[in-house]
C-alpha positions, 0 to 999 in steps of 0.5 A, spaced: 510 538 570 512 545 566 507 549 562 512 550 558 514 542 556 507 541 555 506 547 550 513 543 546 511 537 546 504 539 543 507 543 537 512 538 536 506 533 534 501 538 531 508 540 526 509 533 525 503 531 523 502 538 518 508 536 515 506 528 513 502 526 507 497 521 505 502 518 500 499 510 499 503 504 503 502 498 507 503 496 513 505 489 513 503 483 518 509 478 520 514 483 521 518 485 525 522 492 526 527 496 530 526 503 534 531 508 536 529 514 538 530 520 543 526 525 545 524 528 552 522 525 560 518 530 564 517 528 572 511 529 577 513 535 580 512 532 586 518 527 586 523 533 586 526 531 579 528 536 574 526 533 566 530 531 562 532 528 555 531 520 553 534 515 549 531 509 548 530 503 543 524 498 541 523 491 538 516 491 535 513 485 531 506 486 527 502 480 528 497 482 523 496 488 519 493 493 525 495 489 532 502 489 534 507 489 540 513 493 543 519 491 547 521 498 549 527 501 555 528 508 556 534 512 559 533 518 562 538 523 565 536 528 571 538 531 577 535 532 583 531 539 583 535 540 591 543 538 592 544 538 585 545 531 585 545 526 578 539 521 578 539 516 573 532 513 570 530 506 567 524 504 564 522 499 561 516 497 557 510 491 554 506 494 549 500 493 545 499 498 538 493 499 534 494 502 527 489 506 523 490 507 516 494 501 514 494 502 507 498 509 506 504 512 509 501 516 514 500 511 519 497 513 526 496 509 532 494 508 539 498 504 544 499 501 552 502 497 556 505 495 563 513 495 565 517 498 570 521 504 572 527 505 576 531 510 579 538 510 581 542 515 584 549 517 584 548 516 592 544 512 596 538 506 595 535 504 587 529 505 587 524 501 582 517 501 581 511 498 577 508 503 572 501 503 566 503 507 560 497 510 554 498 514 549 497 516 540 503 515 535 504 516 528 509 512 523 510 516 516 514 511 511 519 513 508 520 507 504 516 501 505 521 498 511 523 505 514 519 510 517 519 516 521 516 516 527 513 521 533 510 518 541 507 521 546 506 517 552 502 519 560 506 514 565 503 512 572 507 509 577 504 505 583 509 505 588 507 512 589 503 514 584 505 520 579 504 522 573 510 522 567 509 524 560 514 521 555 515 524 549 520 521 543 521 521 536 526 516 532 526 511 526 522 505 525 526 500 521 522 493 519 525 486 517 520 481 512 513 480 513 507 478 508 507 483 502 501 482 498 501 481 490 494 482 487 492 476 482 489 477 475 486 471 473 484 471 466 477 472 464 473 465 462 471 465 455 463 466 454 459 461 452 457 461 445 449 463 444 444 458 444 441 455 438 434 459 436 428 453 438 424 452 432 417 450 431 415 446 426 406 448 424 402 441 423 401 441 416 394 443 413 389 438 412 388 435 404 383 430 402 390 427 398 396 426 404 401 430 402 409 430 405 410 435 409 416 439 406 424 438 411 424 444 416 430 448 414 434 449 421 438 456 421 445 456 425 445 461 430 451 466 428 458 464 430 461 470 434 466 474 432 474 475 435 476 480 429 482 481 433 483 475 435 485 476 442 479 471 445 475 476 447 469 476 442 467 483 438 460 484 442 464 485 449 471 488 446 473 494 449 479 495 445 477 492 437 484 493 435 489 490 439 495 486 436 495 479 435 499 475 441 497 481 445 496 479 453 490 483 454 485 483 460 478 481 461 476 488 457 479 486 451 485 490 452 493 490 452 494 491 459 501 490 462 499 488 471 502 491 476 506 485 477 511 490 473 513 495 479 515 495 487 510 499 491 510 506 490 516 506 484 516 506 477 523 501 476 520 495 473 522 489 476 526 483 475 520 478 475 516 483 469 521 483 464 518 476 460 511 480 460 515 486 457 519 482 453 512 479 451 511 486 449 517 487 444 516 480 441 508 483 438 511 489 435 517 486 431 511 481 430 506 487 427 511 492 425 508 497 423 503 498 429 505 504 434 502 504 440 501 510 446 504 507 453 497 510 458 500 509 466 494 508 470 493 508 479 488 507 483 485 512 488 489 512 493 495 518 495 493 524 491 490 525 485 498 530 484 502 525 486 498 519 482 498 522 475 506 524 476 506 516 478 503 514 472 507 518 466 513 514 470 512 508 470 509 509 462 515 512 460 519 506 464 516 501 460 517 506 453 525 505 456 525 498 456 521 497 449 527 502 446 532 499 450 530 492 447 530 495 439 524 498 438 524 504 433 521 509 439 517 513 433 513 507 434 512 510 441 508 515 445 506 515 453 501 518 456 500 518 464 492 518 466 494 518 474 487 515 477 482 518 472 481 512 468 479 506 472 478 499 470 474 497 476 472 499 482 476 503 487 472 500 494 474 494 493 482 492 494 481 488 488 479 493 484 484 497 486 489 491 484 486 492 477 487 499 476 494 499 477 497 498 470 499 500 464 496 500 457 498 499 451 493 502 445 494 501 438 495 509 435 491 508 428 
């Protein structure tokens, strides 16, 4: 194998991987995908083959969100280093992967299998011989069902044993599979405050029995919900929100991530009632006017979070206009992952912090 084949294949990977970035995504389980690629074949030295380019094509299914498996064939067209004479080269191959960093786009993973390698002259016997292959990949997601996507495989055949090194990069297009969508489920409502237990003092002794005076018993205090939004003003963290406001478990006027597709701030079909919900409570309160606050979770940069927050809480300012509301009425802030309303270590607190909130500008 050439020093000099070695060397591109390396600064091919390192700018590769330079060029990625942390930017959040998600593998999926059930899908399958399609893998065109291209990319070069360096032989033994000892099997007298010059190195040349590769085509190739792999059909892959995600059993779950780490593991999946590959059904790959590979084209090569050399020649023989003596004679030059063409020698055509087949490879197929069964592989496993296993992937690291399944929630972001940057996705790297390892892979190995078993399959077969044949060679065919332009004169003389085909030859095929049984091979073992290992390596490292990345997938970077352009979208969430496409992805560039770079390979670096050491092939070794049995028959004689030699040592290959194949090296691709293509696209990975992927078909269904299970998308997740967070479920909020709305805050159970706390149970009033027990009654105070009152003790009654046995009457002082007299020389004339004399009736005891009633107890007079005192009603626990009512909790109170000023802003009538089924949160009691104790655990209220947003005192003034509207009447008919959907709001969350906090007492504030929150719109889920049910509104956007992964990673995008165009509101989805499926999340206009909740906005129209929103429109109905402005024409009900016309003279509230309310700040639109765009929220993230933590993951991808804090740059690209907080540019997705002023998006998406524009996008549902758009929308509020487009339905009639006055936009002077309107404001937008983007706070990225800055202001969570849960925790950030589990998905589920992730889920939560993705929203927009709607706070009522006094």
């Amino acid at each position: 194998m050439k020093k000099s084949d070695v060397l591109t294949t390396v600064v091919s990977c390192v700018l590769f991987l330079f060029l990625a970035s942390g930017v959040s995504a998600e593998m999926r389980a059930g899908a399958a995908s399609i893998s065109p690629m291209v990319g070069g074949y360096a032989f033994d030295g000892e099997q007298d083959l010059d190195n040349g380019p590769t085509y190739g094509l792999g059909i892959g299914y995600n059993l779950d969100e780490r593991w999946g498996v590959e059904a790959a064939f590979n084209y090569i067209d050399t020649d023989f280093n003596t004679g030059n004479r063409d020698m055509n080269v087949s490879l197929y191959r069964l592989d496993g992967l296993y992937h690291f960093n399944i929630t972001d786009r940057f996705v790297p993973y390892l892979a190995a299998g078993v399959g077969g390698i044949g060679f065919n002259p332009a004169r003389g016997d085909s030859n095929y011989d049984t091979m073992i292959n290992y390596g490292v990949g990345v997938k970077y997601f352009l979208t969430e069902s496409i992805a560039l996507r770079g390979d670096v495989r050491h092939v070794i055949s049995f028959n004689e044993t030699y040592n290959n090194l194949l090296y691709t990069m293509g696209l990975s297009f992927f078909f269904g599979g299970e998308k997740k969508v967070a479920v909020v489920l709305p805050a159970p409502e706390p149970a009033p405050a027990p009654a105070k237990e009152i003790v009654v003092a046995p009457p002082a002794p007299v020389l004339e029995p004399v009736p005891a005076p009633a107890p007079v018993l005192t009603p626990a205090p009512e909790p109170k919900d000023s802003d009538g939004d089924g949160v009691y003003d104790d655990v209220d963290e947003c005192p003034d929100t509207p009447a008919r406001a959907r709001v969350d478990k906090r007492g504030c006027w929150v719109l889920g991530n049910i509104l956007f597709d992964f990673d995008k701030s165009i509101i989805k079909p499926e999340g206009r009632p909740i906005l129209d919900e929103v429109v109905a409570v402005l024409n009900n309160n016309p003279s509230v006017r309310v700040d639109l606050q765009g929220h993230t979770d933590s993951t991808g940069s804090d740059a690209w979070n907080q540019g997705l927050s002023e998006r998406r809480a524009q996008a549902v300012m758009e929308y509020q206009v487009s339905a009639g509301i006055d936009p002077n009425r309107l404001t937008t802030k983007g706070f990225g992952e800055s202001v969570p309303a849960a925790t950030n270590e589990t998905k589920e607190g992730r889920a939560l912090n993705r929203r927009v909130e709607l706070k009522p500008i006094p």
